[in-house]
C-alpha positions in Angstrom: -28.7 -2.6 51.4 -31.5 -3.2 48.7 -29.8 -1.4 46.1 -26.0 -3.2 47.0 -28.5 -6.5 46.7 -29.7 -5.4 43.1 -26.7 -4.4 41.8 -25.2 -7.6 39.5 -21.9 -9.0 41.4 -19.4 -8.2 38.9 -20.6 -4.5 39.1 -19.9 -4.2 42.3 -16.1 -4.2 41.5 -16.6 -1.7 39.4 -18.7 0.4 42.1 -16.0 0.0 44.7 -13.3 1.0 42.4 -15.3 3.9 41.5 -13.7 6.2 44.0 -10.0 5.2 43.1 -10.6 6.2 39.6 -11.9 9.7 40.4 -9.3 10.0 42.6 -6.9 8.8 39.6 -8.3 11.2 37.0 -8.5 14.1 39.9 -4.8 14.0 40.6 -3.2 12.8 38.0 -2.0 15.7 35.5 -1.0 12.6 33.1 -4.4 11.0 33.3 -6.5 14.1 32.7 -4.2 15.0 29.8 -5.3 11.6 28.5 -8.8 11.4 29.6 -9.3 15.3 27.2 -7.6 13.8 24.3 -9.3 11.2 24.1 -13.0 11.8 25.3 -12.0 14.9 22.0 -12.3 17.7 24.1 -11.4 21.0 22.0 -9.8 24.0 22.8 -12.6 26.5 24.3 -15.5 24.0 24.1 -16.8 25.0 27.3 -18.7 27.4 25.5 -20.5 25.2 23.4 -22.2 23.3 26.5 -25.2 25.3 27.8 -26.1 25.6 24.0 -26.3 22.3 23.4 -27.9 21.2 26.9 -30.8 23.6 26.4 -31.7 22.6 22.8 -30.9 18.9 24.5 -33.7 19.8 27.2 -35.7 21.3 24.9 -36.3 18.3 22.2 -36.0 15.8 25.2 -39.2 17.4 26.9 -40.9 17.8 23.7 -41.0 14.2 23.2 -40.9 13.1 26.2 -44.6 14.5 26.6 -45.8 12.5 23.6 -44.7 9.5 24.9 -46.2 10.7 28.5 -49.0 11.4 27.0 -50.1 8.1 24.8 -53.9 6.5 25.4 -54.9 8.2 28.6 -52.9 10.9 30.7 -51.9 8.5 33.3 -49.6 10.9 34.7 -50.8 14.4 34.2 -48.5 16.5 36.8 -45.4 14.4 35.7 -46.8 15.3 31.8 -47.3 19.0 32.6 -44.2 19.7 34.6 -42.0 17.9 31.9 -43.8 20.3 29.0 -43.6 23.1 31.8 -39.6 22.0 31.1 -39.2 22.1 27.1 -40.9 25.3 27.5 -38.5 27.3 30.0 -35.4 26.1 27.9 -37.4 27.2 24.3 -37.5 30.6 26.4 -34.0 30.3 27.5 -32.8 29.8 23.9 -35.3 32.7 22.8 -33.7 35.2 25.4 -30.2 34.4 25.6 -27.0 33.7 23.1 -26.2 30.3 24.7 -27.4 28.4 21.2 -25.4 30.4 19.1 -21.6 29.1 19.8 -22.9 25.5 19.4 -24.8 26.0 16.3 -21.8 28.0 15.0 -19.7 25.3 15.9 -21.5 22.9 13.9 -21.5 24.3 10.4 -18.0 24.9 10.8 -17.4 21.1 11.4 -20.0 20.3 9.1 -18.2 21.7 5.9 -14.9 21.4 4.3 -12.4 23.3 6.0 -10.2 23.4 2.7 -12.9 23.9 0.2 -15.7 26.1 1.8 -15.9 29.9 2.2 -17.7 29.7 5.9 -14.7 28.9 7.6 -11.6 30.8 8.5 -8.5 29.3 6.6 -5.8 27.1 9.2 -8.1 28.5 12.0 -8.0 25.1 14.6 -10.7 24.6 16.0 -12.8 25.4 13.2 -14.2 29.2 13.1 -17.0 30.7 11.1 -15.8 33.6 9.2 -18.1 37.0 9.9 -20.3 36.6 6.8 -21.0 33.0 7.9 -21.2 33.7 11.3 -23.7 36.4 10.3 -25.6 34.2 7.6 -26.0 31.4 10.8 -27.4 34.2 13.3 -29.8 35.3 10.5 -30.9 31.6 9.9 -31.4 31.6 14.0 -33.4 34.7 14.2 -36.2 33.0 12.7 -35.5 29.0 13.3 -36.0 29.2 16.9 -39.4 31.3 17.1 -40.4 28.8 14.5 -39.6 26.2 16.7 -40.9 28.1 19.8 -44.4 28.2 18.1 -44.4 24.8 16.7 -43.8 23.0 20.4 -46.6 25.4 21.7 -48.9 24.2 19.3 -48.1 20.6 19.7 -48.5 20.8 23.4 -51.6 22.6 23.2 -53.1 20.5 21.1 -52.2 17.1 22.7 -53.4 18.6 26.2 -56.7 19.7 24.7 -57.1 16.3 23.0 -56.4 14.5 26.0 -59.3 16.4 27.8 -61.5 14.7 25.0 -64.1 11.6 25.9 -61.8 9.4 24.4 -58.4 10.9 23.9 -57.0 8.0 22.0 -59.8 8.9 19.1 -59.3 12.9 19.1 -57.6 14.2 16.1 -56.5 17.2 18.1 -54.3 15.1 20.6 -53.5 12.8 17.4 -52.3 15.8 15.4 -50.5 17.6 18.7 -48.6 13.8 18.7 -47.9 14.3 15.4 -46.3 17.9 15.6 -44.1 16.9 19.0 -42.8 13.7 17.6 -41.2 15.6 14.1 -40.6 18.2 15.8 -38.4 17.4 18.3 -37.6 13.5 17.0 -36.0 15.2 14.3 -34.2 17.8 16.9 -32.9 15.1 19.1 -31.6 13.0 16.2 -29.9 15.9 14.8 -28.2 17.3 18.4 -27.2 13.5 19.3 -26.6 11.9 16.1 -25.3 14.4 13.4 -24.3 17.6 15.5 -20.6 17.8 16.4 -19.5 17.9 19.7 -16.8 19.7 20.2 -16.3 18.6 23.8 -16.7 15.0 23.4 -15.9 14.4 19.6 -14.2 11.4 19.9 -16.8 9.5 22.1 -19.3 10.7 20.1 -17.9 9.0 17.3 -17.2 6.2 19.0 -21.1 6.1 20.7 -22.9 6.9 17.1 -21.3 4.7 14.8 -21.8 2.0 17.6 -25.4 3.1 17.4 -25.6 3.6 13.1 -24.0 0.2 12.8 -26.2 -1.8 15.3 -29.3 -0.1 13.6 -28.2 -1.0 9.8 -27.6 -4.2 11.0 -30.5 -5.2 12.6 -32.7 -3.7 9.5 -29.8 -6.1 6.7 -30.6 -8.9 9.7 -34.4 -8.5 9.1 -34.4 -8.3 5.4 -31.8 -11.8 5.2 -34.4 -13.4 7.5 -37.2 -12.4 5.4 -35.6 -14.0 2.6 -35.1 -17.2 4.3 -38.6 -17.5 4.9 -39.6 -17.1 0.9 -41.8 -19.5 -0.6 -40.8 -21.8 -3.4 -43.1 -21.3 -6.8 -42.0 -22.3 -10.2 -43.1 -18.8 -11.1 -39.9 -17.4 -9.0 -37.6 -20.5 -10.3 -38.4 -19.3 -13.9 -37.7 -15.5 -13.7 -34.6 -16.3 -12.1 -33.9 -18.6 -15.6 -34.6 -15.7 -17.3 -32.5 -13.0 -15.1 -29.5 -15.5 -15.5 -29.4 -15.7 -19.7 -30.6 -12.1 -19.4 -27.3 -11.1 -17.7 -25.5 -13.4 -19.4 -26.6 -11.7 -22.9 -25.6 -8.1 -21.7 -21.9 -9.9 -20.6 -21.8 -11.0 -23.8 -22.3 -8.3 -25.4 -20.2 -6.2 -23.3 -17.2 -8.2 -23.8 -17.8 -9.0 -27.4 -16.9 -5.3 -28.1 -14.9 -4.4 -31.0 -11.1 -4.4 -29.5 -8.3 -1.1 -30.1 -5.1 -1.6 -31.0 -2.4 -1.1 -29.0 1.8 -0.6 -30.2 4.4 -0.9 -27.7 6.7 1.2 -29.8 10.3 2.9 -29.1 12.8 1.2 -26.8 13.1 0.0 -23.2 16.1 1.9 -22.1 14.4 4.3 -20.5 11.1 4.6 -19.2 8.0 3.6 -21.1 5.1 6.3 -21.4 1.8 5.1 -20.6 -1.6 6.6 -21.8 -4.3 7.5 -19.5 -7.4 4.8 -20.3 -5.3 2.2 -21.3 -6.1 -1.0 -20.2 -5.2 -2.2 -16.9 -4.0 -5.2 -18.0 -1.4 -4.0 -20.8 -0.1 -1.6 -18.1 0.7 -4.6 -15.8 2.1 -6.9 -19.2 4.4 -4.3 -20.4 5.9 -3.5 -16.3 6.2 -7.1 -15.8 7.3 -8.4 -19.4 4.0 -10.6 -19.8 4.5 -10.5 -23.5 6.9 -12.1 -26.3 10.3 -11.1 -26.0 9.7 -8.7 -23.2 12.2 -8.4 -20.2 12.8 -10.6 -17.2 12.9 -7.4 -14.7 10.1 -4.8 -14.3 10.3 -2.2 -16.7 9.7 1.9 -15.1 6.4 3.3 -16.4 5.7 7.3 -16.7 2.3 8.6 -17.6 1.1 10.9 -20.1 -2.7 12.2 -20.7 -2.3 12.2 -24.9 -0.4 10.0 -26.7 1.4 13.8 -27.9 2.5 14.2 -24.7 4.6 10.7 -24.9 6.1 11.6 -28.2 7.2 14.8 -27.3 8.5 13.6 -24.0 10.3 11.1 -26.1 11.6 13.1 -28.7 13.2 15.4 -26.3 15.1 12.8 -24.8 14.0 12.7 -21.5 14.1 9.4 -19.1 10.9 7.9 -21.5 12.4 6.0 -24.3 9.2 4.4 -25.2 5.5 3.9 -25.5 2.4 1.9 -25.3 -0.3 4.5 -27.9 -3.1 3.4 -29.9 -2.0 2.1 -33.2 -3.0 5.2 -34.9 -1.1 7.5 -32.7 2.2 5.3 -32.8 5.1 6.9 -35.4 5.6 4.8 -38.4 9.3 4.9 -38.5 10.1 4.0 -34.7 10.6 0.3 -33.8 7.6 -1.6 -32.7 8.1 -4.1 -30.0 4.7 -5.6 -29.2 1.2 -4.9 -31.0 -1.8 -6.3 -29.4 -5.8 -6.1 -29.1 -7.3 -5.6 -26.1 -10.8 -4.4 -24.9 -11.1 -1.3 -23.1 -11.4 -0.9 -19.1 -15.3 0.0 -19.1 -16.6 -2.4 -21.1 -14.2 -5.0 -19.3 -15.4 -4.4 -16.5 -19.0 -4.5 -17.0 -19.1 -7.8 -19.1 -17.0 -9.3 -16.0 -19.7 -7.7 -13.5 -22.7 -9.5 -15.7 -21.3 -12.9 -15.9 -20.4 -12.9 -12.3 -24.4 -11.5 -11.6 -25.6 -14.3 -14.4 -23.1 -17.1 -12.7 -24.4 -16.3 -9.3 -28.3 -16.1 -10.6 -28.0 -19.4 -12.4 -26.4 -21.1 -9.1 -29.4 -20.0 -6.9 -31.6 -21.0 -9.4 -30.3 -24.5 -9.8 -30.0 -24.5 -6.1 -33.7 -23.5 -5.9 -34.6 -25.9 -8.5 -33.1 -28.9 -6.4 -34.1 -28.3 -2.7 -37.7 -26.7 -3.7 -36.7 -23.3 -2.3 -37.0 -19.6 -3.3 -33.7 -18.8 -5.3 -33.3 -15.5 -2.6 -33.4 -17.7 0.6 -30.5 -19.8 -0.3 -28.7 -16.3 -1.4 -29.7 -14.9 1.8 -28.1 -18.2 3.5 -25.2 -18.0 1.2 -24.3 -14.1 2.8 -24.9 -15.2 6.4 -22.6 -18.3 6.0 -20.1 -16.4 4.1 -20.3 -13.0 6.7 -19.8 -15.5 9.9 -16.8 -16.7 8.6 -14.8 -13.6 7.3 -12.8 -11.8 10.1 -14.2 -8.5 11.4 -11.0 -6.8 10.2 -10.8 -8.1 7.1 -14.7 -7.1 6.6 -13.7 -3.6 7.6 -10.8 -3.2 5.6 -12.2 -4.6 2.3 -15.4 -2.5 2.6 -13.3 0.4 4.0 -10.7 0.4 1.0 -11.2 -1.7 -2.2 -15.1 -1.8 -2.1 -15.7 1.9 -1.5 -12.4 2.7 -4.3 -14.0 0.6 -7.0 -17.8 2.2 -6.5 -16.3 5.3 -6.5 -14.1 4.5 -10.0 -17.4 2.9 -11.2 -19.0 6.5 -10.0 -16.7 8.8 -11.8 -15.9 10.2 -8.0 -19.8 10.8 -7.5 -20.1 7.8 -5.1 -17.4 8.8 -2.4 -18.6 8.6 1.6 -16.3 9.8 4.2 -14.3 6.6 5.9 -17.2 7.1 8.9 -19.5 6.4 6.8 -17.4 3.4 5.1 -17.2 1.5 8.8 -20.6 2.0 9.5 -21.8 -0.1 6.4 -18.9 -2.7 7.1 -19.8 -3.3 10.5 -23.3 -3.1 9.6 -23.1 -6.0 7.3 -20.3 -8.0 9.0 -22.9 -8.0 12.6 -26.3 -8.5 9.8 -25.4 -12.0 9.9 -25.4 -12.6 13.6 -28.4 -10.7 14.1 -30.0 -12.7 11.2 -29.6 -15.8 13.3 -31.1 -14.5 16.4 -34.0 -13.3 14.7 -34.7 -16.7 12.8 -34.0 -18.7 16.0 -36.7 -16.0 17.8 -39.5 -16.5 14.9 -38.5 -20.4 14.9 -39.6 -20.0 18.6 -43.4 -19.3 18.2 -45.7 -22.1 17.3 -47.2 -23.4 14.6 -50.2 -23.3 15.8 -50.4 -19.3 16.4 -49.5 -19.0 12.9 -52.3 -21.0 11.9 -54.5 -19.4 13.9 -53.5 -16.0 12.6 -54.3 -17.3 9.0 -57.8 -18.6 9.9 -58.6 -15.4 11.3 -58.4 -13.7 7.8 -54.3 -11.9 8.4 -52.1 -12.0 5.6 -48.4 -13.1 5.9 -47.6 -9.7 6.4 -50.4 -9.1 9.2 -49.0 -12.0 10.8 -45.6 -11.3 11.1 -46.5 -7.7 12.0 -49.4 -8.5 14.9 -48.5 -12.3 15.9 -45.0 -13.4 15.0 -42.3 -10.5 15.7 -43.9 -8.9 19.1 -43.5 -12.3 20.6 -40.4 -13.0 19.2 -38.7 -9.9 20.1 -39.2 -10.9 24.0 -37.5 -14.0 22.8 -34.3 -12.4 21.4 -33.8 -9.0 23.8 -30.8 -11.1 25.9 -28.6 -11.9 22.4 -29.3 -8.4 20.5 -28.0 -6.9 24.3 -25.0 -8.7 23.5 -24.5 -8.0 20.1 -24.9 -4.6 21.0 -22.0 -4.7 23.9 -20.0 -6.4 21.2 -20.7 -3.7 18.2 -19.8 -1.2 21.2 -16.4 -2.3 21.1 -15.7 -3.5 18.1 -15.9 0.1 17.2 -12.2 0.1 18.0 -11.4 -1.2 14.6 -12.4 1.7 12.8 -9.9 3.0 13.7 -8.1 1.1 10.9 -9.7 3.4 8.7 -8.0 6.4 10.6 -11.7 7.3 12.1 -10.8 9.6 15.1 -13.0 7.5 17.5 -12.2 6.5 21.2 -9.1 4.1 20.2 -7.5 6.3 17.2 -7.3 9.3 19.6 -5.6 7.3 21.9 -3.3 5.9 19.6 -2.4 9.4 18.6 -1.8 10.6 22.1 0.0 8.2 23.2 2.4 8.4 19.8 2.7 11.9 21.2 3.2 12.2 24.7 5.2 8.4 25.2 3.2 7.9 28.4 3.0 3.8 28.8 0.0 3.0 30.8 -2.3 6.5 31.0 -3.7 6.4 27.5 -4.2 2.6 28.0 -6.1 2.9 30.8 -8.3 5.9 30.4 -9.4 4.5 26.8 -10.4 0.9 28.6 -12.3 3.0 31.5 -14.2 4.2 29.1 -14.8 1.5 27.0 -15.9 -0.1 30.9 -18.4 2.7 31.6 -19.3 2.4 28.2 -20.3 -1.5 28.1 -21.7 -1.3 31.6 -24.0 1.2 30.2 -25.3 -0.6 27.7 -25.6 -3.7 29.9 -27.8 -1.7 32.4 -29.9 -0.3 29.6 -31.1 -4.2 28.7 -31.4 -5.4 31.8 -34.2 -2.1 32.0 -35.5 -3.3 28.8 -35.3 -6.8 29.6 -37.8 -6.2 33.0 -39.8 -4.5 31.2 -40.6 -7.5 28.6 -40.4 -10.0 31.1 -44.1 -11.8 31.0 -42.7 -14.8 33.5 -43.2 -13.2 36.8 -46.5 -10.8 36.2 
């Protein structure tokens, strides 16, 4: 009866409906069909599960002795039997083949299936070819005894050091902490972060870019924050004078470039042949007939890579019946119908992306120079207004498409990250804003007077925000960031915009594929359920643990 009385009200629903939904999943062909599609459960990933449960078990024990373990060894049976754990799966991986399927399976998810060598061609799911799968088992013969005599060490270490007089204070324990926490930290970051999981790809998805996003965000929320709390100095206000005519010189110069020449030569019967680099905004004048005498309906447009190629195509009498070349590339003797000036794309573009950065510059700075504040804190208000009131959507699809397609133009193709990647950032910055404002009303929270206190006692700013200010105000703020983390957990849905195979895009694909009306409804929205219910009993832990009101 305790635990029904500590169980929130609304879970309880949940709790009683429980058994229905096994049952519903159990006996439903439909619903299990569903449920596999959409959780991402491949095609022979059974095999792939005691791998990755043991290397799981492994990095879990690993550090969960170092955290066991801090100041003294308050719990020295619980310490030993979970170290007594990692080691029995590090022998389990040693003496067994378990590992290998999963690690196989992720380098042949990690690479390009249509560019790499490791992976057979068409092969679904992805499969090593021999020399790779060979190569891997090679890389595994010595990983995992490297690993098996690294944890070792690390336990040994931090056991002997806790023996010490003070254990806090012995460099054995300190470097045995050290050695567990890379170790494994960077084991159980890899297996539950990066890894994939062919038996759960599409929650995974779902779970980590839930977890990416909440964790960019909060560091963006930290930094706008930190910005707000700048100090005004005429020293800052100056420098920022100088950054705006600074960037306002370089847009200058940029667009102040001498311009090419441009013919619009031949006829518009046909098609007209357009050059590769031309401007942008020629290629839209001569389609649309923005120019003297040009058309009222929107002229065809072909293009060529050399103005040879247009000629040639022209003089053969294909569908192009005229051009837009350079000046010196157009014949004399055809008929010219437009001749222009205009400045070439780059150095458009950067003189446009200068004056914006010296427009914006010189606004802070006058908006500095009025109110007495640091040109960066009203910036870093500017974003959080403007990021509260642009749609979540629209944040995803403009960082998701135009944003990332004009750094990677800008790039040359070198700045291209998978669409992932893409929704991570945008709901990264779209939640920074929130989170901004539940940190500054956390830090508003603490007195003056502790502040002052902290500053007679010698800390610096930094000391005091470290030490005094956010250890206090994180207690404040642990209800809101739970919430924000509920609400990042499902706004992951609209990534699937982006055609990210997450929780909501598999079940959009299913259900485009079987026709069934309510299964794939329902199983995604269990899971979304189980998901947020989670999350919710993972700050309420969190919560009690903080909680200074009743000790």
């Amino acid at each position: 009866m305790s635990f029904v009385r500590s169980v929130r009200p609304s879970n309880l629903v949940i709790l009683a409906a429980l058994p229905f939904i096994v049952y519903l999943f159990a006996a439903s062909a439909d619903y299990q069909r569903s449920l596999r599609a959409i959780l991402g459960v491949e095609l022979g990933s059974g095999a792939f599960v005691p791998g990755f449960l043991l290397l799981a078990v492994a990095f879990s024990a690993g550090f969960a002795v170092l955290v066991l373990s801090r100041g003294t060894l308050a719990w020295p049976r619980l310490t030993m039997a979970v170290g007594l754990t990692g080691l029995l799966a590090t022998a389990a991986i040693l003496a067994g083949d378990l590992v290998h399927p999963f690690i196989a399976s992720v380098v042949a998810n990690g690479v390009d299936p249509f560019k790499s060598d490791l992976v057979v061609k068409g092969a679904t799911p992805r499969q090593l070819t021999d020399a790779a799968d060979l190569m891997v088992r090679g890389v595994e013969a010595w990983l995992w005894p490297a690993y098996a005599v690294l944890l070792v060490a690390g336990l040994g270490l931090t056991f002997a050091g806790s023996r010490a007089p003070v254990p806090a204070e012995s460099r054995l324990r300190r470097a045995g902490a050290w050695l567990l926490g890379l170790v494994n930290g960077t084991g159980l970051v890899f297996v539950f972060l990066f890894a994939h999981l062919a038996f759960a790809s599409g929650l995974a998805t779902t779970i980590r870019a839930a977890i990416a996003a909440y964790i960019l965000a909060a560091m963006l929320g930290l930094v706008w924050v930190g910005l707000l709390k700048l100090r005004y100095t005429r020293r800052s206000l100056y420098f920022f004078a100088a950054m705006t005519l600074a960037f306002a010189a370089l847009s200058a110069w940029f667009l102040m470039q001498p311009r090419d020449n441009y013919v619009l030569a031949g006829t518009l019967e046909g098609k007209v042949g357009i050059i590769t680099g031309t401007p942008s905004g020629l290629i839209g004048a001569v389609r649309f007939g923005q120019y003297e005498g040009g058309p009222t309906t929107e002229t065809p447009v072909r293009t060529f890579v050399t103005p040879e190629q247009a000629i040639e195509a022209i003089g053969r009498q294909e569908d192009v019946s005229g051009a837009l070349l350079p000046a010196a590339a157009a014949p004399a003797d055809w008929p010219r119908l437009w001749q222009v000036e205009a400045l070439n794309d780059r150095d458009r573009a950067a003189g446009i992306t200068f004056a914006v950065i010296a427009i914006v510059a010189g606004l802070l700075t006058f908006g500095g120079f009025l109110h007495r504040r640091h040109p960066l804190s009203i910036g870093s208000e500017f974003i959080v207004d403007t990021i509260r009131g642009i749609p979540m959507l629209v944040i995803v699809l403009y960082v998701g498409l135009p944003l990332s397609g004009a750094l990677k133009d800008a790039t040359a193709g070198v700045f291209d990250p998978p669409n992932l990647i893409r929704g991570i950032v945008a709901m990264a910055i779209a939640y920074s804003a929130y989170l901004a404002e539940i940190f500054r009303s956390g830090i508003n929270a603490i007195p003056a007077g502790q502040i002052e206190a902290a500053g007679s006692l010698g800390l610096n700013r930094w000391q005091t925000a470290r030490l005094v200010i956010l250890p206090q105000a994180f207690r404040i703020v642990i209800p809101p960031l739970g919430n924000e983390l509920i609400a990042i957990l499902k706004d992951t849905s609209l990534l699937s915009i982006l055609s990210i195979r997450d929780i909501t895009q598999r079940m959009r694909e299913f259900q485009s594929a079987s026709f069934l009306p309510f299964a794939p409804y329902n199983s995604a929205a269990i899971l979304y359920i189980l998901l947020t219910l989670a999350a919710a009993s993972l700050i309420s832990l969190i919560e009690k643990k903080y909680d200074t009101k009743h000790r």
